[in-house]
N, C-alpha and C positions, 0 to 999 in steps of 0.2 A: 688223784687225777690220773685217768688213765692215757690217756690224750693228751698233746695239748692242743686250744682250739685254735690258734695263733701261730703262725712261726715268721722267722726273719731271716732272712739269705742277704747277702752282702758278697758282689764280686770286687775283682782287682781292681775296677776302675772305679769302684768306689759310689756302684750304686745297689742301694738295700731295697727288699720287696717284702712287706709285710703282708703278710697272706691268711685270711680265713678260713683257716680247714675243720669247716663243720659243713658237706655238701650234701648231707644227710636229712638236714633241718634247713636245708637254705641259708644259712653260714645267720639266722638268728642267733642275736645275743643275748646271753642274760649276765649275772655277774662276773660269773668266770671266766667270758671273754671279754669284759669289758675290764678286767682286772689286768688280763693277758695283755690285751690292747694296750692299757698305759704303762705298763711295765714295759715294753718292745719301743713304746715312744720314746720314754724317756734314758731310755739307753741310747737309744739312736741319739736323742740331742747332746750327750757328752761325746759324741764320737767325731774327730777332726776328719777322720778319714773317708766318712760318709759322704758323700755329692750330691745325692737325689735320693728321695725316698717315694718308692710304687708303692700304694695301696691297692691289693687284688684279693681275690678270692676264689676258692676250687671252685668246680659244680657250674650248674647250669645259669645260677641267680647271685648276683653281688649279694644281699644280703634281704634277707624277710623282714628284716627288723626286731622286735621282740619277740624272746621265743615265750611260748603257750604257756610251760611250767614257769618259767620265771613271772609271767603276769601275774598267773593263778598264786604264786608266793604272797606277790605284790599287793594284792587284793586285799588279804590278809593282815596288813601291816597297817599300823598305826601312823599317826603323823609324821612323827619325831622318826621312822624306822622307813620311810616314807620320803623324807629331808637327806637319812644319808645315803639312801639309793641312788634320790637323783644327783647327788652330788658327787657320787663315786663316777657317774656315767656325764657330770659337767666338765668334771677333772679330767678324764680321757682326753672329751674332744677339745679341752684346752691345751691339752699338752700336745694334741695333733696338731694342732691352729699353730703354737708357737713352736713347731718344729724351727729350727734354723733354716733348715737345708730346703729347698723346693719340694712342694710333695703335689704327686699326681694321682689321680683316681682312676683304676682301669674298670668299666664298669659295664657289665653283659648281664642281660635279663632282669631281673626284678631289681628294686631298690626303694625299701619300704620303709617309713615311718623314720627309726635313727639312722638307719642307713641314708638316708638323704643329708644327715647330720653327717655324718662322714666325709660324702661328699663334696660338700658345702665347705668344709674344714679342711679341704685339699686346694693347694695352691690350681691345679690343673685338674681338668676331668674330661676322659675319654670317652665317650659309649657304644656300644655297637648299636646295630640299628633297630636290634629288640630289646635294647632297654628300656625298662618303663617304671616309672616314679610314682608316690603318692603319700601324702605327708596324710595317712588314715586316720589320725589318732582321733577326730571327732566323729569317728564312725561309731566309737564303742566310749562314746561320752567321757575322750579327754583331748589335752592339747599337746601341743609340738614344744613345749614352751622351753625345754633346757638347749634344745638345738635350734632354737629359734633365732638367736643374735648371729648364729652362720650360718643358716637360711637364707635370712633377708640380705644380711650383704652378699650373698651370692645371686639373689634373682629377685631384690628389691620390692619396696614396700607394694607396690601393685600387684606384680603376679603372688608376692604372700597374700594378699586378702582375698586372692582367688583361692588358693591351693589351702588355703589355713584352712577353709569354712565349707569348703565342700568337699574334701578328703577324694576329690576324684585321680582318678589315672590319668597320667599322663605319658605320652610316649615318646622317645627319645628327641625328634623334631622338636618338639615343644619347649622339652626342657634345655636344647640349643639356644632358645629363639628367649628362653628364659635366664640365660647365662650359667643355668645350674652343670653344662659341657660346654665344653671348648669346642667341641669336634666329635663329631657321628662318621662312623666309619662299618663297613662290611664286618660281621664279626669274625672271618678269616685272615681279615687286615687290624683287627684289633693287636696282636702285640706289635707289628709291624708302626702302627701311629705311636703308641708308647714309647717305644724305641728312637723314633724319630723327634721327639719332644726328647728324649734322655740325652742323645746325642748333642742335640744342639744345645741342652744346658754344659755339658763337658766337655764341650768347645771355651768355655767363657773361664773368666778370672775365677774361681774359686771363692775369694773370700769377694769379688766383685760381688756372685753371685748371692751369697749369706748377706751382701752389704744391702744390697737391689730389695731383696725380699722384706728387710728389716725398716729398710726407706719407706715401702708404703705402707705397712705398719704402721710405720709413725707419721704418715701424713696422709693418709686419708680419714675425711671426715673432719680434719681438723680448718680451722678458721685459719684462711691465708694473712697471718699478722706480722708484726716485727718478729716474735720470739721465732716463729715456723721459718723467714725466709732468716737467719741468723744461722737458725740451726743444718737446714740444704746448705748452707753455703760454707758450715764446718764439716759437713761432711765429704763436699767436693774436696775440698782444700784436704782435709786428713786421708783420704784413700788417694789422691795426687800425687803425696808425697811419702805413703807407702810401698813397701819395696813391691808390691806386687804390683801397684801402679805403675813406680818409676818403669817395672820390666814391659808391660804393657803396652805403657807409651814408647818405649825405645823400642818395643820390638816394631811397633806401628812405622814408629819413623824411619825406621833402617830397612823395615821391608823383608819381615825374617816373622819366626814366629814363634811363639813367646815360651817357656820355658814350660807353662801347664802343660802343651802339647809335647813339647820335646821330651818331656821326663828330666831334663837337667836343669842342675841353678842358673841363677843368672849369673 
């Protein structure tokens, strides 16, 4: 490998940016960066030091989606060879989804096919305002189907049965009003909104935050019953009465501010 197609930067304050440096091909992937990709994940998720994870990309286009050669392989391939492709490229965006740490999508110009799988699989997503979407795969007689379960919770069962079946373009508006961004911004002020969502996550408790992210996870979708309110209510109760709580609330009540910002213990 001459290259890698991937890399990962991590500053002092303890946020990492995962970056797609293929701006040659439109940061498309085929196995070797989707290899890339989950090897950079899951390092990240054993990392305490980590606070936020960027998901970006060099070039002009977040990502084309699949690249050409890697189809043309795919094409070629058998069932069974076929099974562990899409499963190398399920396992990725799994281990993106279960990142701990909050992960945001910075996203300028294109954003095709898995790349909307990316997205989707990002806690946050930012766009400029020539970003533009399109889940193609029924263009060239196939489906969305391994990125499909963080698709739809990203932009829900209605707009998937638009975007599944007509493989159209969509442009950044859209995909706001779709829930697929947070937030459409100038693309001059695209690092400037990232930054301002990074900031204000490294304002917050730290493991609050890993706690927050992990809470809906486990409660959304789920049936509001006895075990679900049992479970909220040991989770209030155990981060209450952990130290970073106790520091929290004391700093709340004293009117000072809490030791995440100071750099000192409590």
């Amino acid at each position: 490998m001459d290259k890698q197609t991937v890399s990962t930067t991590a500053n002092n304050e303890g946020v990492a940016t995962v970056t797609l440096n293929r701006p040659d091909k439109h940061n498309a992937f085929d196995d070797t960066i989707i290899a890339e990709l989950r090897e950079a994940f899951d390092n990240l998720a054993e990392r305490d030091d980590v606070r936020v994870v960027v998901l970006a990309s060099e070039g002009k286009n977040f990502s084309a989606g699949a690249d050409l050669a890697w189809m043309k392989r795919m094409a070629g391939y058998d069932y069974g060879h076929n099974m562990k492709d899409a499963e190398a490229l399920a396992g990725m965006l799994k281990a993106l989804f279960d990142l701990p740490q909050p992960t945001i999508a910075r996203v300028q110009g294109a954003a095709f096919g898995g790349a909307v799988g990316l997205v989707s699989c990002c806690d946050m997503a930012v766009g400029s305002e020539r970003a533009s979407f399109s889940l193609s795969e029924v263009k060239i007689g196939l489906v969305p189907a391994t990125i499909s379960p963080y698709v739809i919770r990203a932009i829900g069962e209605r707009a998937a049965r638009r975007y599944f079946v007509t493989g159209e373009r969509f442009g950044a508006a859209a995909a706001l009003q779709a829930g697929l961004l947070n937030e459409v911004v100038p693309e001059a002020e695209l690092d400037g909104a990232v930054a301002s969502l990074v900031e204000s996550i490294l304002g917050n408790g730290p493991q609050a935050v890993r706690a927050a992210k992990d809470l809906i996870n486990s409660v959304a979708g789920k049936e509001i019953d006895g075990d679900l309110i049992e479970d909220t209510c040991a989770r209030i109760a155990h981060i209450r009465v952990s130290k970073e709580g106790q520091e929290g609330l004391g700093a709340f009540l004293d009117k000072r501010r809490p030791d995440w910002l100071t750099g000192e213990e409590a």
